[in-house]
N, CA, C and O atoms as a MOPAC input file, in Angstrom:
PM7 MOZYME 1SCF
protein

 N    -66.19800 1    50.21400 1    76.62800 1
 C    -66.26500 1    48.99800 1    75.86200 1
 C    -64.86800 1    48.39200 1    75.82100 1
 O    -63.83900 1    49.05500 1    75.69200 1
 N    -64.93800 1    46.92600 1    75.95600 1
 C    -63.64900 1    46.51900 1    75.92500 1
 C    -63.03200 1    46.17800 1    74.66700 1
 O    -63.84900 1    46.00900 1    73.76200 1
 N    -61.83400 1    46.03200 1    74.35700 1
 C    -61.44500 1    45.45800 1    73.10200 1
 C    -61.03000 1    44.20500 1    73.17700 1
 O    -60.42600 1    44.11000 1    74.24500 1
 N    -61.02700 1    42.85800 1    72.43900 1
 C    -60.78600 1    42.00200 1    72.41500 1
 C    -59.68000 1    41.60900 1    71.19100 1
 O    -59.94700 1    41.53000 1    69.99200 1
 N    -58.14000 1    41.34800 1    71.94200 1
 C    -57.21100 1    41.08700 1    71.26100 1
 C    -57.03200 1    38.95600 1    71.07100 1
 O    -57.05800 1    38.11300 1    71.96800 1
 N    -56.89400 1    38.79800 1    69.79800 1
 C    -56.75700 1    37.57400 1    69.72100 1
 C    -55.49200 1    36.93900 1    70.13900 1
 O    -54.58400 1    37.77000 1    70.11700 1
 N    -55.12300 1    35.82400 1    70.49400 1
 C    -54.32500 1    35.56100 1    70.68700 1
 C    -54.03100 1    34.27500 1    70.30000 1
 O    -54.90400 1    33.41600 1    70.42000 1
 N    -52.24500 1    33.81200 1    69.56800 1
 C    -52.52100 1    32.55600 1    69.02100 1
 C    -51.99300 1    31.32000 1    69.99400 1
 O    -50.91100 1    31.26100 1    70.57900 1
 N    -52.74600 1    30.64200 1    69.99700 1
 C    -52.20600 1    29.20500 1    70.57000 1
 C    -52.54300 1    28.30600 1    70.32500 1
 O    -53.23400 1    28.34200 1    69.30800 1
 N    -52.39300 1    27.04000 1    70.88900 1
 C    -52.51000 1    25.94400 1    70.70100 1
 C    -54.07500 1    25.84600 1    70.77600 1
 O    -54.66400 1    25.65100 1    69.71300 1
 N    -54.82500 1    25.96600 1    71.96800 1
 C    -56.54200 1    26.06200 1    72.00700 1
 C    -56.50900 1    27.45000 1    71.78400 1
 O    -55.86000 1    28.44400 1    72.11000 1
 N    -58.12200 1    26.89100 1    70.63000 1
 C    -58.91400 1    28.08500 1    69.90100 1
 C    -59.58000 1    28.74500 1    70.92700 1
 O    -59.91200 1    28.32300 1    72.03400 1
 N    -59.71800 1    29.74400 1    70.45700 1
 C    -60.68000 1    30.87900 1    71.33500 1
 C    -59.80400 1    31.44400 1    71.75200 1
 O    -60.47900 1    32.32100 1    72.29100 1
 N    -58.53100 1    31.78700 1    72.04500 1
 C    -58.25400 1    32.70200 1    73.38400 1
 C    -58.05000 1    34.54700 1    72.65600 1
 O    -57.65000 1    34.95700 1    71.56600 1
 N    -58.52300 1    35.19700 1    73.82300 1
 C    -58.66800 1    36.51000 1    74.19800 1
 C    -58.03500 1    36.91100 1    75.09100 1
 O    -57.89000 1    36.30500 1    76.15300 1
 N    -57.33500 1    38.48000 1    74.69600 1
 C    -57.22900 1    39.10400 1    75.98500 1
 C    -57.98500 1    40.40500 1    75.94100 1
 O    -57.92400 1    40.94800 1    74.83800 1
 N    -58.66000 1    41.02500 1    76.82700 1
 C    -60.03700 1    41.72900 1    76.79900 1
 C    -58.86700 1    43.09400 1    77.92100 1
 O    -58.64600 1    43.11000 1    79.13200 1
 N    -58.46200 1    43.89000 1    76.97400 1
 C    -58.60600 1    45.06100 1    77.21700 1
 C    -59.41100 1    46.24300 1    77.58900 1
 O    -60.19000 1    46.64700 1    76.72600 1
 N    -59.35500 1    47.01800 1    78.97600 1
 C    -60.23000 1    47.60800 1    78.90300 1
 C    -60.05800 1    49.25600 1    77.78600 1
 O    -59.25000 1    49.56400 1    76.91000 1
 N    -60.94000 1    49.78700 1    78.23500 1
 C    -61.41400 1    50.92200 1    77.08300 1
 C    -60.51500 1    52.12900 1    78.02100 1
 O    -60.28400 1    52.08600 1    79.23000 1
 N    -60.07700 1    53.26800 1    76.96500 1
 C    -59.01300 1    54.13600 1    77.75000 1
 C    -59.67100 1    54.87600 1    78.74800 1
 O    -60.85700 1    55.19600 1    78.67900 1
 N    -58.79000 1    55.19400 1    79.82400 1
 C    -59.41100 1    55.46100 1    81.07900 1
 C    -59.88100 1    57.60300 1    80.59500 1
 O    -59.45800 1    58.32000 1    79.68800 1
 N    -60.60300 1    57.80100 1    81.42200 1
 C    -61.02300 1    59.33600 1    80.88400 1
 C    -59.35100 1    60.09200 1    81.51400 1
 O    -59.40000 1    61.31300 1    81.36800 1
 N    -58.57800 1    59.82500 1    81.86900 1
 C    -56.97100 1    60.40100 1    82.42200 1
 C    -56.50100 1    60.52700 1    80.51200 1
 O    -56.29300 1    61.42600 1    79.69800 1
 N    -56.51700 1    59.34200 1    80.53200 1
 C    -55.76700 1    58.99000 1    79.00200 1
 C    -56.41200 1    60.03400 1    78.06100 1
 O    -55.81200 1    60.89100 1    77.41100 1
 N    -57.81200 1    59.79500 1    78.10800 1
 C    -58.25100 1    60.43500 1    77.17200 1
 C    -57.80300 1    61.86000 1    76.96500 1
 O    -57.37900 1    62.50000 1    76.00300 1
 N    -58.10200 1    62.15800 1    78.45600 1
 C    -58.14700 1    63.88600 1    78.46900 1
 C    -56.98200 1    64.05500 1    78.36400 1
 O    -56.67700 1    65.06700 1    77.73200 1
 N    -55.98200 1    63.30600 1    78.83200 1
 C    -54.16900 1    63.50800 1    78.10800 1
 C    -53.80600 1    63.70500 1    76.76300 1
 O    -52.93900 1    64.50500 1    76.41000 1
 N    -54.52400 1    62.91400 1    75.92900 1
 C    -54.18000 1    63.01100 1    74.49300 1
 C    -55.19700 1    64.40000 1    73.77700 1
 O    -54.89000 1    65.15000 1    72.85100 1
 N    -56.14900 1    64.37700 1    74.40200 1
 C    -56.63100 1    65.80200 1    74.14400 1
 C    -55.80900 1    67.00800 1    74.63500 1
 O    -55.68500 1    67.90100 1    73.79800 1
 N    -55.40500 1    67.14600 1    75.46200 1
 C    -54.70400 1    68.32000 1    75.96900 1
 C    -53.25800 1    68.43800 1    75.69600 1
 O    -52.72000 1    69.50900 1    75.41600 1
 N    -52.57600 1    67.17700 1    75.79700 1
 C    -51.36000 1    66.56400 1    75.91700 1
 C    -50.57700 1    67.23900 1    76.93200 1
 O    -49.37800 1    67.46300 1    76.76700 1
 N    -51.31200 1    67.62200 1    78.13800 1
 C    -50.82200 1    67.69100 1    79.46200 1
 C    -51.11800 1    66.42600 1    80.12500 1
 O    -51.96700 1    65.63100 1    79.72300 1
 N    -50.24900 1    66.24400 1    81.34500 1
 C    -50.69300 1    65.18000 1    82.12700 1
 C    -51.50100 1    65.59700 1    83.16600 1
 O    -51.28000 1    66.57200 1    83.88400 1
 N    -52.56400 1    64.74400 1    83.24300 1
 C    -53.82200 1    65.30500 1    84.72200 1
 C    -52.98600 1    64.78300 1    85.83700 1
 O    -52.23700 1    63.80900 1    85.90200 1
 N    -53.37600 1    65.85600 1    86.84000 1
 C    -52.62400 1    65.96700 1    88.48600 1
 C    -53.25200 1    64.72400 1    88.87300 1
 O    -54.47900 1    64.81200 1    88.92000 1
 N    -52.57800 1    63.13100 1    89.28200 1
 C    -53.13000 1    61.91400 1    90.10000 1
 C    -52.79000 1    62.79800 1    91.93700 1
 O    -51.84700 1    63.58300 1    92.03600 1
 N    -53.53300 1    62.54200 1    92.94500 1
 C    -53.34600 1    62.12000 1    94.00700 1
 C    -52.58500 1    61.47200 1    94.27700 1
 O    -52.42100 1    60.50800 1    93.53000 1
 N    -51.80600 1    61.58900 1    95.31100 1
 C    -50.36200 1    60.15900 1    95.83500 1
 C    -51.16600 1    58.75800 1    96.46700 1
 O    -50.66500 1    57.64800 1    96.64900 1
 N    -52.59900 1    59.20600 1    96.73900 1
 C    -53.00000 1    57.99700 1    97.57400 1
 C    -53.22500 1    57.33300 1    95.84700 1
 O    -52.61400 1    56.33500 1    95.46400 1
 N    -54.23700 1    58.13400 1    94.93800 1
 C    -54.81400 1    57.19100 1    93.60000 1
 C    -53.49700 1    56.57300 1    93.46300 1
 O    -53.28600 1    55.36500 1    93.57200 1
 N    -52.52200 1    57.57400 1    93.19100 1
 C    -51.34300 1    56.75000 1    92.22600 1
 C    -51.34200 1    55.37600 1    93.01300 1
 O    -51.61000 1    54.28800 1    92.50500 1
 N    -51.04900 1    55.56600 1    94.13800 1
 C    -50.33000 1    54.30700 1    95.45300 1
 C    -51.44200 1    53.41500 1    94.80800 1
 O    -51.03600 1    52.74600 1    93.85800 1
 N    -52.68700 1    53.27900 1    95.11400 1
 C    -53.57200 1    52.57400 1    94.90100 1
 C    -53.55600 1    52.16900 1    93.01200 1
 O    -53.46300 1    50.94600 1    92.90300 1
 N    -53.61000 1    52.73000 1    91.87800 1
 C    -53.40400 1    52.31900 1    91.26100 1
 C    -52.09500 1    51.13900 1    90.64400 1
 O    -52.21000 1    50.26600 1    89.78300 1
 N    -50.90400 1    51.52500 1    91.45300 1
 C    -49.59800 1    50.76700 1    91.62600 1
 C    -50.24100 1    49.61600 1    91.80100 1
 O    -50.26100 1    48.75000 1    90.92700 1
 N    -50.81900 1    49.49800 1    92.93100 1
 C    -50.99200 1    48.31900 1    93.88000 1
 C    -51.99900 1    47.41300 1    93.10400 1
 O    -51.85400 1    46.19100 1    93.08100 1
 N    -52.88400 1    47.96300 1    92.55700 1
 C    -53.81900 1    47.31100 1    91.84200 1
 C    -53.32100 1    46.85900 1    90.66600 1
 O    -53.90800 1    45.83800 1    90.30600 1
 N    -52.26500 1    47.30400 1    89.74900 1
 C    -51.60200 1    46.87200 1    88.44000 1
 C    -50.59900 1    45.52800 1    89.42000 1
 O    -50.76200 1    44.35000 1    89.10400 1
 N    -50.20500 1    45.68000 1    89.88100 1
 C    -48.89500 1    44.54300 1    90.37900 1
 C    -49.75400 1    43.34300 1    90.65100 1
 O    -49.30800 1    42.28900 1    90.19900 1
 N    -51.51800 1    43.25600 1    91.65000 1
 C    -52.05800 1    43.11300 1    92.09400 1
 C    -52.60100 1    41.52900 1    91.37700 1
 O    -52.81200 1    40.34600 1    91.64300 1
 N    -52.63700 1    42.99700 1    89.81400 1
 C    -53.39700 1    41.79900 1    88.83300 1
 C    -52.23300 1    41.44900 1    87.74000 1
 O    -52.51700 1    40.90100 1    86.67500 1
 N    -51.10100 1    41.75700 1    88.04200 1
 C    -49.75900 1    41.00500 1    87.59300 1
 C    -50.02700 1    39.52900 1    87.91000 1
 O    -50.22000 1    38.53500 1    87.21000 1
 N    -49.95000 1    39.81300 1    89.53100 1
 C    -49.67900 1    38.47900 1    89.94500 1
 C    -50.85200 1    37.57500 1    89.94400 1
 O    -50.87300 1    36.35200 1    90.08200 1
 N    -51.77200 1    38.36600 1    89.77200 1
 C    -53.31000 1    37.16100 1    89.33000 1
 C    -53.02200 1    36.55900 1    87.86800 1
 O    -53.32400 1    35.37300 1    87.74100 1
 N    -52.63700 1    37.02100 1    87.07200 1
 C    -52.45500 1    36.72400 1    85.71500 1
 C    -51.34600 1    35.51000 1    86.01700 1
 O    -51.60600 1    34.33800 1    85.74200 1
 N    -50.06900 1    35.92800 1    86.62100 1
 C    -49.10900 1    34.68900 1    86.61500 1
 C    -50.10000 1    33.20300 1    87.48300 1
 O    -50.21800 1    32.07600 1    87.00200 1
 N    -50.48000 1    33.51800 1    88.36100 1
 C    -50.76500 1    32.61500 1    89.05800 1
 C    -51.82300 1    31.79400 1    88.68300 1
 O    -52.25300 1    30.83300 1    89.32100 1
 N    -52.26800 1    32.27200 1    87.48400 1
 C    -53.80600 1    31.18500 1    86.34200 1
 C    -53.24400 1    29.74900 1    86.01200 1
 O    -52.22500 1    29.48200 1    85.37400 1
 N    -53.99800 1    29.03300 1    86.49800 1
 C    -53.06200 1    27.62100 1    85.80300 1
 C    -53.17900 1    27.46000 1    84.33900 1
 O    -54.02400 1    27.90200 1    83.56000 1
 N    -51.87900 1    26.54500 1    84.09700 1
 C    -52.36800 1    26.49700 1    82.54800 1
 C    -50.96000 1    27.48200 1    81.82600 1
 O    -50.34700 1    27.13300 1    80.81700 1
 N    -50.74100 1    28.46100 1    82.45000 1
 C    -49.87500 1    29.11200 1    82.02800 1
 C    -49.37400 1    30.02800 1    80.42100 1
 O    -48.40000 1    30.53700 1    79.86700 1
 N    -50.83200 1    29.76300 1    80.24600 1
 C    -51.08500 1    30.36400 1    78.67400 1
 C    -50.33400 1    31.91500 1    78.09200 1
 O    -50.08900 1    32.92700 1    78.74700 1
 N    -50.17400 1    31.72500 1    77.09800 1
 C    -49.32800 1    33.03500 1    76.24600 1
 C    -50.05500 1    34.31400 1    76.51600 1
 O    -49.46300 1    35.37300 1    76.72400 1
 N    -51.28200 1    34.19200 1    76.50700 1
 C    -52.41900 1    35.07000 1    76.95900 1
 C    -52.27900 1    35.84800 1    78.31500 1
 O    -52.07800 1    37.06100 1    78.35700 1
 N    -52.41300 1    34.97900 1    79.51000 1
 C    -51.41500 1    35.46500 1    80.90100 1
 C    -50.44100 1    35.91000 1    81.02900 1
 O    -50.34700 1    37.06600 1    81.44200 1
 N    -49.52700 1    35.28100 1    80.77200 1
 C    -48.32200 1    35.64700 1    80.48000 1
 C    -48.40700 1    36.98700 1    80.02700 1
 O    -47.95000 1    37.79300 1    80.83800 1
 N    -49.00700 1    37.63700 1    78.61700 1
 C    -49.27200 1    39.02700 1    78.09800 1
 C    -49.59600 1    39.84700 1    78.99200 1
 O    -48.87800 1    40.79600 1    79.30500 1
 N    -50.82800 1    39.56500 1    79.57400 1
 C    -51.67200 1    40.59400 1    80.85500 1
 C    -50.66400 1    40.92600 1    81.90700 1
 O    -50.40700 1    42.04700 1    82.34800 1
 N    -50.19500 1    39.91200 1    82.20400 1
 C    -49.38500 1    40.51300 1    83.49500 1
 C    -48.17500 1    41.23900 1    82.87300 1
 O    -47.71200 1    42.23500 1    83.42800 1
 N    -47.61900 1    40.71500 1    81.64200 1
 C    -46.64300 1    41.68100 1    81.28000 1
 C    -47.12500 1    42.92200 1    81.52700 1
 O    -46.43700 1    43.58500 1    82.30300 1
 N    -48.17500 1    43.47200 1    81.06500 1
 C    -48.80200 1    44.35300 1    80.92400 1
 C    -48.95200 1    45.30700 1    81.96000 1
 O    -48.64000 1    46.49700 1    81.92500 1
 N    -49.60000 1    44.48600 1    83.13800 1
 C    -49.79700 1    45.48800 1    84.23300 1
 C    -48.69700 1    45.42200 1    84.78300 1
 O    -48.30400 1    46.27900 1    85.57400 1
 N    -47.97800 1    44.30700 1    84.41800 1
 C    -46.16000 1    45.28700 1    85.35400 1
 C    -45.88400 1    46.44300 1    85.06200 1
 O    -45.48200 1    47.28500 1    85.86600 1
 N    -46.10500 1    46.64700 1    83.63500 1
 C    -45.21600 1    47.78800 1    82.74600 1
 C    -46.39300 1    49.06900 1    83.68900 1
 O    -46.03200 1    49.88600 1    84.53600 1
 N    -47.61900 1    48.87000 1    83.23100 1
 C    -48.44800 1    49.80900 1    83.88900 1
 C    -47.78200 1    50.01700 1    85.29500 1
 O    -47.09400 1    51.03700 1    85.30900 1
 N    -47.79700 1    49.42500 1    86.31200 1
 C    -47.20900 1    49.74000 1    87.62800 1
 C    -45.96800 1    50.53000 1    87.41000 1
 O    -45.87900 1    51.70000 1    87.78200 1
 N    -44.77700 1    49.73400 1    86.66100 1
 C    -43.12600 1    50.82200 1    86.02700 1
 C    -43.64000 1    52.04500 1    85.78100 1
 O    -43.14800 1    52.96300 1    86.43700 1
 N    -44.54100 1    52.32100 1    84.97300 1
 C    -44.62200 1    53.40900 1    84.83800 1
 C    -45.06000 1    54.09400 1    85.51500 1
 O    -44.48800 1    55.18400 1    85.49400 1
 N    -45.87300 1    54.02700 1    86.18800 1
 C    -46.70600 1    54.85800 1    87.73800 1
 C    -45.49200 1    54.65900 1    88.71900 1
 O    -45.49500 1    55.54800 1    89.57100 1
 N    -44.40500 1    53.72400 1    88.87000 1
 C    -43.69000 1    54.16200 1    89.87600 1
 C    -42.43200 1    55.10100 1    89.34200 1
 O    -42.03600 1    56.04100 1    90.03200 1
 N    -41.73900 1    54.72600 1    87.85900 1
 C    -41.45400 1    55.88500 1    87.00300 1
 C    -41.80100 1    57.19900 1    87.58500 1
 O    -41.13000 1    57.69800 1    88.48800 1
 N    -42.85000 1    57.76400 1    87.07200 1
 C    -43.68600 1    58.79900 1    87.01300 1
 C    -43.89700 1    59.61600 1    88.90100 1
 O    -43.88200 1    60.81500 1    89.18100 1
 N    -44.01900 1    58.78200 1    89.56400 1
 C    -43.99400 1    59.25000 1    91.05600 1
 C    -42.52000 1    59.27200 1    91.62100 1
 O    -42.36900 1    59.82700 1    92.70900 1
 N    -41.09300 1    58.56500 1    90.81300 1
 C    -40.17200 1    58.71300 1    91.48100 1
 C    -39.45300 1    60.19800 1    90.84600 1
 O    -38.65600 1    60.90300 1    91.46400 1
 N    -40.03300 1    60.47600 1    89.28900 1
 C    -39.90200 1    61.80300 1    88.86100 1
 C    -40.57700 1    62.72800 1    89.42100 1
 O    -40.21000 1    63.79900 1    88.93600 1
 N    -41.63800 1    62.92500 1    90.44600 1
 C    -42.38600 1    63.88300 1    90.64600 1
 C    -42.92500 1    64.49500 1    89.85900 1
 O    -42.81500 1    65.71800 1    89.78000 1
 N    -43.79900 1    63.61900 1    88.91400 1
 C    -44.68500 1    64.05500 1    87.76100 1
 C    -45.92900 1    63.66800 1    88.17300 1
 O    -46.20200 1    62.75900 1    88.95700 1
 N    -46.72400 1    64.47000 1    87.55400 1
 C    -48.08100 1    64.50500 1    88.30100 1
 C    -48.66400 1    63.27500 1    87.91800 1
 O    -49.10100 1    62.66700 1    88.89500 1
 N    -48.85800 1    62.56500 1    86.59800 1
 C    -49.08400 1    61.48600 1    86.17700 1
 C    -48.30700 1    60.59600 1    85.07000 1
 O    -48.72400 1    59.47600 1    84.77500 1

């Protein structure tokens, strides 16, 4: 289920629709080990956070909302490339 964060601006309505924690996360905070990623998942997850970085910048309109998301999946990507330049499993 997703969560829906409000966001304020100038036009009403806006959302940013978070998804729900991935079962990695979960089982991390249960265990508080990190689960072993694959180098291809990680690669592929990288690629897919930067992916939808740059989908977020590139929305016209340029809303506070976009702007957020892609902050977002940058940081997500930093940290997956973080995390693989430490040789940590996740």
């Amino acid at each position: 289920m997703a969560n829906a964060i409000p966001i304020t601006s100038r036009k009403a309505g806006h959302l940013v629709h978070t998804s729900a924690p991935s079962p990695t996360t979960t089982a991390q905070a249960r265990t508080g080990q990190p689960l072993a990623i694959d180098p291809v998942q990680r690669q592929a997850a990288i690629e897919n956070a930067l992916s939808m970085a740059l989908f977020f910048v590139r929305q016209p309109g340029n809303t506070p909302a976009n702007l957020w998301a892609a902050t977002a999946r940058a940081n997500r990507a930093l940290t997956l490339l973080k995390h693989a330049s430490n040789g940590e499993s996740a």
